[in-house]
C-alpha positions as CSV (number, residue, x, y, z in Angstrom):
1,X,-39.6,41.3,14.5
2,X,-36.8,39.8,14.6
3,X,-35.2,36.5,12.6
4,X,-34.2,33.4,13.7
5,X,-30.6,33.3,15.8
6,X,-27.6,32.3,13.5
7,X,-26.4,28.7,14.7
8,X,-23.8,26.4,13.1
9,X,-26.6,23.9,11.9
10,X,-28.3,27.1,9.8
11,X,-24.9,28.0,8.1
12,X,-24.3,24.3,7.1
13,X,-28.2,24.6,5.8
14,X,-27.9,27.5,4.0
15,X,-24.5,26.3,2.6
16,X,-26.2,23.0,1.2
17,X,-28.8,24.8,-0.3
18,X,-26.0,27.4,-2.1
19,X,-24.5,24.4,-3.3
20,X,-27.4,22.5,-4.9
21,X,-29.0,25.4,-6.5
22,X,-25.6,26.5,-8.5
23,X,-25.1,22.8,-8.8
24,X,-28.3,22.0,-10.5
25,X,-28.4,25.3,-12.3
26,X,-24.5,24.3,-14.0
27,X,-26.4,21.2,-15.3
28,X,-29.4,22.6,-16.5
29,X,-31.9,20.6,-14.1
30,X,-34.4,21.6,-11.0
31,X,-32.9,21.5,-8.2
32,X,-35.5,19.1,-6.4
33,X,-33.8,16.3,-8.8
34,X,-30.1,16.9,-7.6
35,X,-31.2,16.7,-4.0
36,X,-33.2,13.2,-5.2
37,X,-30.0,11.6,-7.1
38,X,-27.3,13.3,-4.2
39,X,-30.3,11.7,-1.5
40,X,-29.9,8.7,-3.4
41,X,-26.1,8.6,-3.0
42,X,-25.5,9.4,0.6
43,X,-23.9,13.0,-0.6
44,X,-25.4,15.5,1.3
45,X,-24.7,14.2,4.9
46,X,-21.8,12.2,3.4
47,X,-20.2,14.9,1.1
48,X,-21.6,18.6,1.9
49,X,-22.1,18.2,5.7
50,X,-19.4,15.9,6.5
51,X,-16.9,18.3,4.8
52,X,-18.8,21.5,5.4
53,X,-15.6,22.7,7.6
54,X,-13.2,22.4,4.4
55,X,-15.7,23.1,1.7
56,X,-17.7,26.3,2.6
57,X,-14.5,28.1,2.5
58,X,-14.4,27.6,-1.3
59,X,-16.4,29.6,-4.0
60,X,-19.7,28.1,-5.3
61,X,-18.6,27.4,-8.6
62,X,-16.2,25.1,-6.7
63,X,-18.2,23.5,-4.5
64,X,-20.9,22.8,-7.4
65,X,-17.8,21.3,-9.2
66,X,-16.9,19.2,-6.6
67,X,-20.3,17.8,-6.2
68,X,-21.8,17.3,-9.3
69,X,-17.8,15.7,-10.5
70,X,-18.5,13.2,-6.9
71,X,-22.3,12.4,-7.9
72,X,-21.3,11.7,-11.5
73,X,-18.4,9.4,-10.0
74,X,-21.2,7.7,-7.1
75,X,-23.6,7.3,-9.8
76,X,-21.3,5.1,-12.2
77,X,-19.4,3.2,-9.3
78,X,-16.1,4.9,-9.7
79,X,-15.7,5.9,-5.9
């Protein structure tokens, strides 16, 4: 049996899903909340996808950086 065909939109998915789960791991909550509060913010079409192109060539660590130092920022009004 074989899985399903490797497409652009399934990269970008797994990459989102990379990102959230060491995100919401580095601050100690379920991962279901960070998609909630990024949801709540715009920042997984508006941060993750939009710059998939730039971002998934960075490590993990970077990328949970990045996003939990943007949501912090969205969530006080400092963007």
């Amino acid at each position: 049996m074989e899985g399903s065909p490797i497409t652009y939109e399934s990269n970008v998915m797994q990459f989102c899903v990379i990102a959230i789960q060491t995100a919401a791991k580095k601050m100690n909550i379920p991962a279901s909340e960070l998609t909630n509060r990024l949801e709540a913010q715009g920042l997984i079409d508006g941060r993750l996808i939009k710059f998939y192109d730039t971002l998934h060539t960075q490590s993990a660590d970077y990328v949970a950086d990045d996003i939990i130092e943007t949501l912090y920022n969205y969530e006080n009004d400092v963007h």
